[in-house]
SEMIMAR-252099 format. One record per residue (C-alpha): x, y, z. Coordinates in nm, 2 decimals, always signed. Example, Ala and Ser with C-alpha at 12.3 -4.5 7.8 and 13.67 -1.06 7.14 Angstrom:
+--------+--------+--------+
:     c1 :     c2 :     c3 :
+--------+--------+--------+
:  +1.23 :  -0.45 :  +0.78 :
:  +1.37 :  -0.11 :  +0.71 :
+--------+--------+--------+
***
This chain:
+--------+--------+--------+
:     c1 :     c2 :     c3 :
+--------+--------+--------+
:  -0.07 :  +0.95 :  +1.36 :
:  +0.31 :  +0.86 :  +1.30 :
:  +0.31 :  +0.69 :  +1.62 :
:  +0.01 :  +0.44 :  +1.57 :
:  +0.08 :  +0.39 :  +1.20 :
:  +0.41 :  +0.23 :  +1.32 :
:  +0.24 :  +0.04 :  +1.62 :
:  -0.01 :  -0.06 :  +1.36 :
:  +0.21 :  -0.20 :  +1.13 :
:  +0.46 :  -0.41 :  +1.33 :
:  +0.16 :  -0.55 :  +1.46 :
:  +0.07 :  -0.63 :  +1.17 :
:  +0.43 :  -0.77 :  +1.06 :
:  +0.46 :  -0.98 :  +1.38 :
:  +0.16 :  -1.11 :  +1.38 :
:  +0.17 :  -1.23 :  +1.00 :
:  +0.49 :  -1.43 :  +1.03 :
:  +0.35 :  -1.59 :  +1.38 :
:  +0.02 :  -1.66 :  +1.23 :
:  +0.23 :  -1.87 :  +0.97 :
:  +0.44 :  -2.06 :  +1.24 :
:  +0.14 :  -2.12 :  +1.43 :
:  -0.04 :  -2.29 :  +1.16 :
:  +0.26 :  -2.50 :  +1.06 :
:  +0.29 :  -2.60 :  +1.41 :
:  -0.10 :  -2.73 :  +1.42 :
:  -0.10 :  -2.89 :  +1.04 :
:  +0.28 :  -2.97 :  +0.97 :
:  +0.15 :  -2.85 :  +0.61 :
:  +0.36 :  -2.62 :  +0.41 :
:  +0.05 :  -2.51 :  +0.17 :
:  -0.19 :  -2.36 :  +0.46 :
:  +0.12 :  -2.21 :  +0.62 :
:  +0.20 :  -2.01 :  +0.29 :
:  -0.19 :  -1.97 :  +0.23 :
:  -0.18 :  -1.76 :  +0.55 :
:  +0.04 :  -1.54 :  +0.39 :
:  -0.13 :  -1.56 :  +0.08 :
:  -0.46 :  -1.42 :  +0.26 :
:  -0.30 :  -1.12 :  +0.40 :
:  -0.34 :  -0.96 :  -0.01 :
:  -0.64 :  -1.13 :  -0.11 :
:  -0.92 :  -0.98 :  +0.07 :
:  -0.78 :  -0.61 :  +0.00 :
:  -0.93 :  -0.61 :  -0.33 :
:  -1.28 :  -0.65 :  -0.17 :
:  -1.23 :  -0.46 :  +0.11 :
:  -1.06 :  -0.20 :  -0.08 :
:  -1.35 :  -0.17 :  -0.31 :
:  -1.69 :  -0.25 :  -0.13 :
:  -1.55 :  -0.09 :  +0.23 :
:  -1.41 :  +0.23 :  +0.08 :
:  -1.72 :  +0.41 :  +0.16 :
:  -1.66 :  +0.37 :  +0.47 :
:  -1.36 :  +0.65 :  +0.45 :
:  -1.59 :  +0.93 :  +0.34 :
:  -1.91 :  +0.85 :  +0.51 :
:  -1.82 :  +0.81 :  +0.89 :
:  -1.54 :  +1.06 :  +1.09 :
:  -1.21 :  +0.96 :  +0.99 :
:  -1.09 :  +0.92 :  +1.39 :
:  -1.38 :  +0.67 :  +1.46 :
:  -1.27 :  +0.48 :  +1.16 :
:  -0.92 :  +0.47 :  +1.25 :
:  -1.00 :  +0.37 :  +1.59 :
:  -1.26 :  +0.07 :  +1.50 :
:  -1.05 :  -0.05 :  +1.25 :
:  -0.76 :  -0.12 :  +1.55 :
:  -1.03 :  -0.27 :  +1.76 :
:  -1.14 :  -0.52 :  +1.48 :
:  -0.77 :  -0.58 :  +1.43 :
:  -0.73 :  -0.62 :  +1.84 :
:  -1.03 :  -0.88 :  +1.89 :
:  -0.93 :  -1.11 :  +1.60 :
:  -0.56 :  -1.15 :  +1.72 :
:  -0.71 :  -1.19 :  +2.07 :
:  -0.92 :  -1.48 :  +1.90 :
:  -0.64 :  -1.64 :  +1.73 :
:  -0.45 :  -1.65 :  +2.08 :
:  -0.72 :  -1.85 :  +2.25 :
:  -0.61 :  -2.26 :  +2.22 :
:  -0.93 :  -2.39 :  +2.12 :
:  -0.94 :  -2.16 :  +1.80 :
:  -0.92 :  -2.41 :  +1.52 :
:  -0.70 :  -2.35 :  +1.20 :
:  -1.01 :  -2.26 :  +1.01 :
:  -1.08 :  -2.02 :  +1.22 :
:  -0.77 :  -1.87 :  +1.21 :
:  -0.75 :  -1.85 :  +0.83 :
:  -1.12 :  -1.69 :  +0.85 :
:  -0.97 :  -1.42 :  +1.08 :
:  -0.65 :  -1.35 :  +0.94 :
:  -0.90 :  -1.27 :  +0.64 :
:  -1.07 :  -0.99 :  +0.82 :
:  -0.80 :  -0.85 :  +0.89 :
:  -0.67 :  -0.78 :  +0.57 :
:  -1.02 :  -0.71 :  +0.49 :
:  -1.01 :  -0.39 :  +0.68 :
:  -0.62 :  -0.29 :  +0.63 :
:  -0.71 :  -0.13 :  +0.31 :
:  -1.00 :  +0.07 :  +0.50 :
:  -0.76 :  +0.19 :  +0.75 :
:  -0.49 :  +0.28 :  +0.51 :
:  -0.71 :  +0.51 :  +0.28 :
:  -0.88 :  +0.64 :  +0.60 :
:  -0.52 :  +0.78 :  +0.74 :
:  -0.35 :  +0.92 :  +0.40 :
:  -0.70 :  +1.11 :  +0.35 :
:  -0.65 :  +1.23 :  +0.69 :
:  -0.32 :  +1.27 :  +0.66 :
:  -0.42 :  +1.54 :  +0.41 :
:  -0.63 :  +1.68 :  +0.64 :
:  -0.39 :  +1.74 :  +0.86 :
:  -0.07 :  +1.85 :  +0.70 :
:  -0.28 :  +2.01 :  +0.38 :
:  -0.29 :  +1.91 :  +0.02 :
:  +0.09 :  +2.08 :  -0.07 :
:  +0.41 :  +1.99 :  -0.04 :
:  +0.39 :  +1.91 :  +0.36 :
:  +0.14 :  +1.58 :  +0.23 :
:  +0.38 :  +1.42 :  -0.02 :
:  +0.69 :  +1.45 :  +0.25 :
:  +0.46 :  +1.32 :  +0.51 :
:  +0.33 :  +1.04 :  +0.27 :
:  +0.70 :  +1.01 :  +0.20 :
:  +0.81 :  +0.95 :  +0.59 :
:  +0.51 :  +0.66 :  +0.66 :
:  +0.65 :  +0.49 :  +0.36 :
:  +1.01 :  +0.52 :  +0.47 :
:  +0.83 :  +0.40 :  +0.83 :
:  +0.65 :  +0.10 :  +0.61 :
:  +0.96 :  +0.01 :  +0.43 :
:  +1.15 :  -0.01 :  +0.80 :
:  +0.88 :  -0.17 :  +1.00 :
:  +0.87 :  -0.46 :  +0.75 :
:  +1.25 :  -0.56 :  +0.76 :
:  +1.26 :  -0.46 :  +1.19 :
:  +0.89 :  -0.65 :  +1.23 :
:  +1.04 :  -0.96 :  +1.03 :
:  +1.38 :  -0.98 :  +1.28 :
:  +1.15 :  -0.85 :  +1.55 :
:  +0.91 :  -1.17 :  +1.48 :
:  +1.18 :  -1.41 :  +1.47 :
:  +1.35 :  -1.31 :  +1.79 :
:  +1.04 :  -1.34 :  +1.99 :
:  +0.96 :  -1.70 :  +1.84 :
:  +1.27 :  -1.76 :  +2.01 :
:  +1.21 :  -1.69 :  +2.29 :
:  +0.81 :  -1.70 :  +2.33 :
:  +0.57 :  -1.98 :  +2.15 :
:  +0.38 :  -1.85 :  +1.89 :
:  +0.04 :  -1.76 :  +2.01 :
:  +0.26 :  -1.57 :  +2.32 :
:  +0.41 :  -1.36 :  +2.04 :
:  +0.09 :  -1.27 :  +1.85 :
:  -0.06 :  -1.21 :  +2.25 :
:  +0.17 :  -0.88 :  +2.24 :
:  +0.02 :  -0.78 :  +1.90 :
:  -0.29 :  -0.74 :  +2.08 :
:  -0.11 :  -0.47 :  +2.22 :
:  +0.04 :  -0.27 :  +1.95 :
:  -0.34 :  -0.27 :  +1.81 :
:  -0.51 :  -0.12 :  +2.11 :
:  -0.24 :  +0.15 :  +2.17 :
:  -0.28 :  +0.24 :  +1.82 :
:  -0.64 :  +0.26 :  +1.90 :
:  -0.57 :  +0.49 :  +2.17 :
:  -0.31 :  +0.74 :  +2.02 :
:  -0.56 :  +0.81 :  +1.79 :
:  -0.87 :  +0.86 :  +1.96 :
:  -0.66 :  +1.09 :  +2.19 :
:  -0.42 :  +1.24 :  +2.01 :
:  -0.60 :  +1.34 :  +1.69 :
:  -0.89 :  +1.60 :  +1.69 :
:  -1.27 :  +1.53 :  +1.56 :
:  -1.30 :  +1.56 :  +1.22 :
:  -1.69 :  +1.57 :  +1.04 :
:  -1.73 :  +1.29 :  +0.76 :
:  -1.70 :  +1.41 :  +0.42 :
:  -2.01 :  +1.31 :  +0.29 :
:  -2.33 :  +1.35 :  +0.45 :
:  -2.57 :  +1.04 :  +0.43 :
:  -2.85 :  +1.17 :  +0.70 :
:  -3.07 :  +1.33 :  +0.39 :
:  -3.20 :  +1.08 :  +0.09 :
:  -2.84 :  +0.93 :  +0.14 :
:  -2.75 :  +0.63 :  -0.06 :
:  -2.61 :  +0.28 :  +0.10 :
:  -2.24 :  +0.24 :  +0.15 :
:  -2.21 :  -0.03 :  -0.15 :
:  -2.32 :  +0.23 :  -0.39 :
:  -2.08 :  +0.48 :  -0.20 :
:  -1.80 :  +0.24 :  -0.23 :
:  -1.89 :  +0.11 :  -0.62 :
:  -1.95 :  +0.49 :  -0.66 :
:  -1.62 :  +0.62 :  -0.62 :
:  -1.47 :  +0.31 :  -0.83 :
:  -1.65 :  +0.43 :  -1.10 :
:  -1.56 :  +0.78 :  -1.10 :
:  -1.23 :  +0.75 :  -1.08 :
:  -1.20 :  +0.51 :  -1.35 :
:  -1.44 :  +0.72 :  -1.57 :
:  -1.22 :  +0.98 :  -1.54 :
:  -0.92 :  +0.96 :  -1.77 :
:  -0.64 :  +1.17 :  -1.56 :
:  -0.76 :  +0.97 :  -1.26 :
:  -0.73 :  +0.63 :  -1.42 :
:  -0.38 :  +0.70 :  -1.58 :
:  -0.29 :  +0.77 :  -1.25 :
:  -0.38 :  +0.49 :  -1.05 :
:  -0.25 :  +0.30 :  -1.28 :
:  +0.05 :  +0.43 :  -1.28 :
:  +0.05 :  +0.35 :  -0.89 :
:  -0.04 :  +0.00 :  -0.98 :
:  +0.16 :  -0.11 :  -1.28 :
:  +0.56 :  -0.08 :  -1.20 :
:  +0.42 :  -0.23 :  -0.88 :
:  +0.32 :  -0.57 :  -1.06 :
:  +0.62 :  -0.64 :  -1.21 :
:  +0.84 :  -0.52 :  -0.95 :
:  +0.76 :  -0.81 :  -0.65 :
:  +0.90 :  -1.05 :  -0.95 :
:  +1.26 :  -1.12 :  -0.80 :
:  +1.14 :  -1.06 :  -0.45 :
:  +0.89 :  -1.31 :  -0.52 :
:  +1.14 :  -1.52 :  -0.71 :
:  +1.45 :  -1.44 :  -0.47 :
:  +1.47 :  -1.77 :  -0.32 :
:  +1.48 :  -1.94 :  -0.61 :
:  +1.72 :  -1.71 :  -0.76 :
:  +1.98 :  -1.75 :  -0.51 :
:  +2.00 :  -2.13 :  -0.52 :
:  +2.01 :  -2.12 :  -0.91 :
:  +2.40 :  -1.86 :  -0.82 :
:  +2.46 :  -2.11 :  -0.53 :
:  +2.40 :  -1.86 :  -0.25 :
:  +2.34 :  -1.97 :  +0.11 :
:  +2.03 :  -1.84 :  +0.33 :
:  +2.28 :  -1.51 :  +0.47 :
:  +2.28 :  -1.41 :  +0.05 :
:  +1.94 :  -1.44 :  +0.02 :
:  +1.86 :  -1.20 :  +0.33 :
:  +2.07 :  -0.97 :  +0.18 :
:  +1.91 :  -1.01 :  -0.18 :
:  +1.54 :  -0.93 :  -0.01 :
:  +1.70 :  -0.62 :  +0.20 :
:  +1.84 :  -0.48 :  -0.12 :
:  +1.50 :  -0.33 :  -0.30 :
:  +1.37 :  -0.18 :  +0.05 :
:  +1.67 :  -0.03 :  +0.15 :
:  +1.72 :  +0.16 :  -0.21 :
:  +1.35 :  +0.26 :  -0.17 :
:  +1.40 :  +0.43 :  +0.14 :
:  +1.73 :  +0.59 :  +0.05 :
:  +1.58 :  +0.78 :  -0.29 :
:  +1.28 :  +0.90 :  -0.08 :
:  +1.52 :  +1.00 :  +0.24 :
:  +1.72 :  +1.22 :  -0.08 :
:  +1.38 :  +1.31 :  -0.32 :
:  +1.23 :  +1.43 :  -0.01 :
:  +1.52 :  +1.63 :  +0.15 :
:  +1.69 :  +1.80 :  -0.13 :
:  +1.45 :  +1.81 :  -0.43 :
:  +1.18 :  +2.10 :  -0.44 :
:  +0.83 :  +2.03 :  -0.56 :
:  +0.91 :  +2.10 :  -0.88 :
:  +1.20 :  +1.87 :  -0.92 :
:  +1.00 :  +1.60 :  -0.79 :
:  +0.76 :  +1.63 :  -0.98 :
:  +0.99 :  +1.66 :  -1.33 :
:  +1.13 :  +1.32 :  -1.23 :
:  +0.83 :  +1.09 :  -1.22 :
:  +0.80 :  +1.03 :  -1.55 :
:  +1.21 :  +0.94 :  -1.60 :
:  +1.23 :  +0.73 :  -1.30 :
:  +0.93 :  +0.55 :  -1.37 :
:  +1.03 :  +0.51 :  -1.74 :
:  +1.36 :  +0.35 :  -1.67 :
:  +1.28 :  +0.18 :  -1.31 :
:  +1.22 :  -0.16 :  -1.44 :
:  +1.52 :  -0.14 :  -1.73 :
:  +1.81 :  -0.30 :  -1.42 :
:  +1.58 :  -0.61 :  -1.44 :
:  +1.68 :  -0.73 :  -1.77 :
:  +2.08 :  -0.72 :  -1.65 :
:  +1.88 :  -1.05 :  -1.54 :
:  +1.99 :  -1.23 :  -1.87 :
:  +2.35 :  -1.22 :  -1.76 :
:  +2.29 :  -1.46 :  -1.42 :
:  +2.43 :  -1.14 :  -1.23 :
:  +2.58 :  -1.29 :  -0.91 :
:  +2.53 :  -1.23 :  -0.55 :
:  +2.70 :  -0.85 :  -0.52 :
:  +2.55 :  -0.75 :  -0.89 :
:  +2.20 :  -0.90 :  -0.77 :
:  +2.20 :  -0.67 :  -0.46 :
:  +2.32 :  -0.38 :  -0.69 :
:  +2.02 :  -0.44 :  -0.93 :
:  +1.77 :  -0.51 :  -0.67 :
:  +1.87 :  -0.12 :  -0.51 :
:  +1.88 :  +0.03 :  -0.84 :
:  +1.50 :  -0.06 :  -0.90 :
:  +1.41 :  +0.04 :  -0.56 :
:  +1.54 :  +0.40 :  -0.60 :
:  +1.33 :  +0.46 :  -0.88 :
:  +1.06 :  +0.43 :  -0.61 :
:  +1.15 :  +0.78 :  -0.60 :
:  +0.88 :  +0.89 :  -0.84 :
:  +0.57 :  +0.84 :  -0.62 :
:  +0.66 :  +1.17 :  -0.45 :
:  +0.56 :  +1.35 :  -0.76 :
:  +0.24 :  +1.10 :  -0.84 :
:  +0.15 :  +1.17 :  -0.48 :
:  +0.14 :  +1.56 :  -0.55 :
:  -0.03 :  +1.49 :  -0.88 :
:  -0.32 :  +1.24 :  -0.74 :
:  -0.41 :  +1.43 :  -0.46 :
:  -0.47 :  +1.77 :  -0.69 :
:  -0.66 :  +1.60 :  -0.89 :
:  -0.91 :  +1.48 :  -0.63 :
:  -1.21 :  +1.66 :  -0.51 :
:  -1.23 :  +1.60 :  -0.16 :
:  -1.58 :  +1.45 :  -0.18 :
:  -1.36 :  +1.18 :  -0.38 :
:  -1.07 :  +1.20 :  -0.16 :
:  -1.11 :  +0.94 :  +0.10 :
:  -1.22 :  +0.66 :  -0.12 :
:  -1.00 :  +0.70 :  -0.40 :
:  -0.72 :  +0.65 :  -0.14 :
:  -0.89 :  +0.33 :  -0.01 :
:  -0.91 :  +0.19 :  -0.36 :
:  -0.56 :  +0.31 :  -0.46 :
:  -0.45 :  +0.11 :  -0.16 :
:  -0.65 :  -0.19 :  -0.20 :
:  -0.58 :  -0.24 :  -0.56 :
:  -0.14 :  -0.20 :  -0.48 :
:  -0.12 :  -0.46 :  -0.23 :
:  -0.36 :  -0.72 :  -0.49 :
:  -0.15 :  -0.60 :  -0.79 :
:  +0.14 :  -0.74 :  -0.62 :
:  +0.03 :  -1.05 :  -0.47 :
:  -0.13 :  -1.13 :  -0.84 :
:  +0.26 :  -1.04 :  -0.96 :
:  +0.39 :  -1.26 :  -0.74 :
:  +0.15 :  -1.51 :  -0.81 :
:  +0.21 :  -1.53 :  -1.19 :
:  +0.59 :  -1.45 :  -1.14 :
:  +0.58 :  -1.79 :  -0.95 :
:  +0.39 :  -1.93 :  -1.20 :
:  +0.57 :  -1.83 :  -1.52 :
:  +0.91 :  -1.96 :  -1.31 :
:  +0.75 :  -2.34 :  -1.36 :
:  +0.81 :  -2.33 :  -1.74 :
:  +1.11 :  -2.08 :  -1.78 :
:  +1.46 :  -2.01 :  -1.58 :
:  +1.43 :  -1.75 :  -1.27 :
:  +1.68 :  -1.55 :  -1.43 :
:  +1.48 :  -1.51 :  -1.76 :
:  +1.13 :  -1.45 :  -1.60 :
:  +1.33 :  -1.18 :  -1.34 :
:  +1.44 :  -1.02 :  -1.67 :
:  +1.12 :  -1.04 :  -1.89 :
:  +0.92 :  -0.91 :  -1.65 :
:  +1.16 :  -0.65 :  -1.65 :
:  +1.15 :  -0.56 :  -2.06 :
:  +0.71 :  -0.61 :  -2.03 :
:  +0.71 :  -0.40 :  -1.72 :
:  +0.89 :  -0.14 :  -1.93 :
:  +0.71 :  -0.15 :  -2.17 :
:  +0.36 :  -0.12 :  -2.05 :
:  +0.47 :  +0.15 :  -1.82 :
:  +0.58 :  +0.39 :  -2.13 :
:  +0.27 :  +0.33 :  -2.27 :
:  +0.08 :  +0.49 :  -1.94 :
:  +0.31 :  +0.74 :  -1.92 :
:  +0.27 :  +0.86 :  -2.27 :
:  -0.16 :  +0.81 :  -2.14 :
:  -0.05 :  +1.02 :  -1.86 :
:  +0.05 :  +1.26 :  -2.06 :
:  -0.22 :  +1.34 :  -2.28 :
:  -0.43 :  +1.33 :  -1.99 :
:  -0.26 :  +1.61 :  -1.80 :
:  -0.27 :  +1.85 :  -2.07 :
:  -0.62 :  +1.77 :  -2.16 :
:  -0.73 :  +1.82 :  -1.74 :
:  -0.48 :  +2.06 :  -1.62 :
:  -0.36 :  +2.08 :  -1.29 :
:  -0.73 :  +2.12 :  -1.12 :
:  -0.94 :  +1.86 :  -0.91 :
:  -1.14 :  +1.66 :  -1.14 :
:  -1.50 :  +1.74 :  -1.13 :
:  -1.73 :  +1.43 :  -1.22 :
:  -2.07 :  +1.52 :  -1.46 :
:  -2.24 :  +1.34 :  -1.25 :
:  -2.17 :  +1.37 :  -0.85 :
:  -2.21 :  +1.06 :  -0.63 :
:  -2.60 :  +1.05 :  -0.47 :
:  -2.46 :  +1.20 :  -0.14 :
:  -2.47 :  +1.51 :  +0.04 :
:  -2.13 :  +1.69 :  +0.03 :
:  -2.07 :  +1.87 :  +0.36 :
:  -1.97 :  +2.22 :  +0.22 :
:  -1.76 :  +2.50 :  +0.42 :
:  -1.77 :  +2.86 :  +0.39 :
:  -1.47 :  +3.01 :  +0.16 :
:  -1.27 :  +3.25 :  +0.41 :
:  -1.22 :  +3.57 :  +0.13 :
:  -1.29 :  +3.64 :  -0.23 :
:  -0.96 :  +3.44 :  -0.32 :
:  -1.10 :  +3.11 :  -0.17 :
:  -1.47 :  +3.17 :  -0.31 :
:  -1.30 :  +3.19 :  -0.65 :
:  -1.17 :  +2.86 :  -0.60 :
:  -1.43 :  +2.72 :  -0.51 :
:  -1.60 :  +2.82 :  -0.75 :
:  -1.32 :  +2.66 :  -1.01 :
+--------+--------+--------+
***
């Protein structure tokens, strides 16, 4: 599973920032080239939320595996020279369309496989550290092979990455059933999929919790997406700005190399709610026009505070009833990587009427803001639920493969 996710993704990486090259090449047009990157967030929300029924209803391994095949057979498309630039576009769609399908897929797996404790949020933990890794080594990776190769030769090896993901896990993982059983007066998978949107929204721990997912993630991508623009305003060169960019990732990975190593559950758990509460506050230092060593300070500052999803992992996946469990992931997924390309979006935007430094740091004081406000929702959601799985009034219109309770101890819970 570790193995393919990282094949997966610097596929993924490589192939994004070639995909861009390539269409610059073809149209000399500096719109469609960032459109291509553009379309790698749009169609998560969609596939996020009328695909995620696709996590529950099928085996998690064949999903896994036909999601790498899709991915395979488009890149192989875009490599072929009569594939126009519509097509491309088109295709680079689908596969973000199914990213968000994958991703859900493997963390509900993921809790299949390392159990819903402590052993899931470290393992969580480790493919984000992977993600977080992937993304800067894909990116230098990418551009050392458009030296050296054209740009339909370097998305060619992407193919590659995606079809040994596809194997590693179609041998490597065991067969696991589907979680929901569709063979008896099932429903269709766009009720499945709308289905588990609506419950977890209904439900008011759930919701507070996505959203908490979600929110510090809007305003976060604000000097990443502004970064460039930043850096010429302090009259840094191209070398500054790399290291501006590497500074949020590499204080991301650092608090969740130290939260996950030398915190226990418990500790991790007591500091969601601080780092959350305060993760945004190092963006208002913005007002001063901080220069280039203060700007990388700041920008690892707010990526430590990353730190608190270890906690909200723990947290979500409790709450979940593992009927739920595979879609709610899917969504949760789908609706981060939109959050953040609408944040960047608007953060772009709002930096046409006002100065970088002032939109970095008023994102920073709103962000804050609207994130004490969940956290107090939070709040008075978890002592209203408790710790237990939520447990819709009404169950989606499936059959829920059941499994015997080995002793009294697990009958009682399941009963619970």
């Amino acid at each position: 599973m570790f193995l393919a996710h990282l094949l997966s993704l610097l596929g993924v990486v490589v192939s994004e920032i070639s995909l861009t090259v390539l269409v610059y090449e073809l149209t000399s047009s500096p719109f469609l080239s960032a459109l291509t990157f553009g379309l790698g967030l749009l169609p998560y929300l969609i596939g996020g939320t009328l695909l995620s029924g696709i996590a529950d209803r099928y085996p998690a391994r064949r999903v896994l595996v036909v999601c790498d095949l899709i991915c395979a057979a488009c890149v192989a498309v875009m490599v072929l020279p009569s594939t126009p630039v519509a097509a491309l576009l088109v295709l680079r769609c689908l596969v973000a369309a199914v990213a968000p399908v994958f991703a859900g897929t493997r963390m509900a797996t993921l809790a299949d496989i390392l159990g819903d404790g402590d052993l899931y949020v470290l393992g969580r933990s480790l493919l984000r550290i992977v993600s977080q890794s992937s993304i800067l080594a894909g990116f230098g990776v990418g551009g050392v092979l458009l030296v050296v190769l054209s740009p339909r030769q370097a998305i060619t090896i992407t193919v590659g990455t995606f079809l040994c993901s596809a194997l590693l896990l179609r041998f490597g993982t065991k067969r696991r059933p589907a979680r929901i059983d569709t063979k008896e007066g099932g429903s269709s998978l766009l009720r499945d999929s709308l289905d588990g949107a609506r419950l977890v929204f209904r439900n008011r721990l759930l919701r507070a919790q996505i959203l908490l997912f979600w929110m510090p993630a809007f305003f976060v991508v604000t000097p990443e997406a502004l970064s460039t623009a930043y850096a010429d305003q302090i009259g840094a060169g191209p070398a500054a700005l790399g290291l501006i960019m590497c500074g949020m990732p590499i204080g991301h990975i650092a608090a969740e190399l130290y939260v996950g190593s030398a915190l226990s559950p418990g500790a991790r758990a007591r500091l969601v709610f601080p780092a959350v509460s305060l993760g945004l506050v190092p963006l208002v230092a913005y007002l001063t026009v901080p220069g280039l060593v203060w700007t990388v300070v700041l920008q690892i500052l707010v990526g430590m505070s990353g730190a608190y999803i270890l906690g909200l992992d723990q947290w979500f996946v409790d709450a979940l009833p593992e009927e739920l469990r595979g879609r709610a992931m899917t969504l949760q997924s789908a609706g981060l990587m939109t959050i953040q390309g609408l944040g960047m979006t608007l953060a772009g935007l709002a930096a046409e009427f006002a100065p970088v430094h002032r939109v970095v740091a008023g994102a920073g004081v709103v962000g804050t803001l609207c994130t004490l406000l969940l956290v107090a929702e939070l709040r008075r959601a978890r002592r209203e639920q408790g710790a237990g799985p939520v447990r819709p009034r009404k169950a989606a219109p499936v059959r829920i493969r059941k499994t015997e309770p080995r002793d009294k101890a697990d009958q009682h819970m399941t009963d619970r």
